[in-house]
C-alpha positions in Angstrom: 82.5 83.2 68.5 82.8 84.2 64.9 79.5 82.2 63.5 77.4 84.3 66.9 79.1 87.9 66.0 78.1 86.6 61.9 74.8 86.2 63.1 74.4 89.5 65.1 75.2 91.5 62.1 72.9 89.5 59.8 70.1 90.4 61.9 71.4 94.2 62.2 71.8 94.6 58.1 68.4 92.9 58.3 67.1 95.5 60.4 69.1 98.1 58.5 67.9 97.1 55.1 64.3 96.7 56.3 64.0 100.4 57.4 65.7 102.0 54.9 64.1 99.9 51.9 60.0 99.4 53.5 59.4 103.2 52.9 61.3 102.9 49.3 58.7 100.1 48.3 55.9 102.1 49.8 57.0 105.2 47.7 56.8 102.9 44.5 53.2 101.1 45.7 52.1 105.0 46.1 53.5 105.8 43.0 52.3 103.0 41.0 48.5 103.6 42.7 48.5 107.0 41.9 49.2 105.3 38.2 46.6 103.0 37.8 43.7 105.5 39.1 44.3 107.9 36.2 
């Protein structure tokens, strides 16, 4: 029971950490493109 509720949460914080960090790195990408053109 333990190693199948371990799992679920791995995938949750997965999910968790995937939305809140994707627009964090798109933020820098933007930031760094916005760079490199001047």
């Amino acid at each position: 029971v333990t190693l199948a509720v371990n799992r679920q949460t791995a995938k949750l914080e997965r999910r968790f950490i995937s939305k809140e960090i994707q627009p964090l790195l798109e933020d820098i990408d933007e930031n760094q493109r916005d760079r490199y053109d001047d």
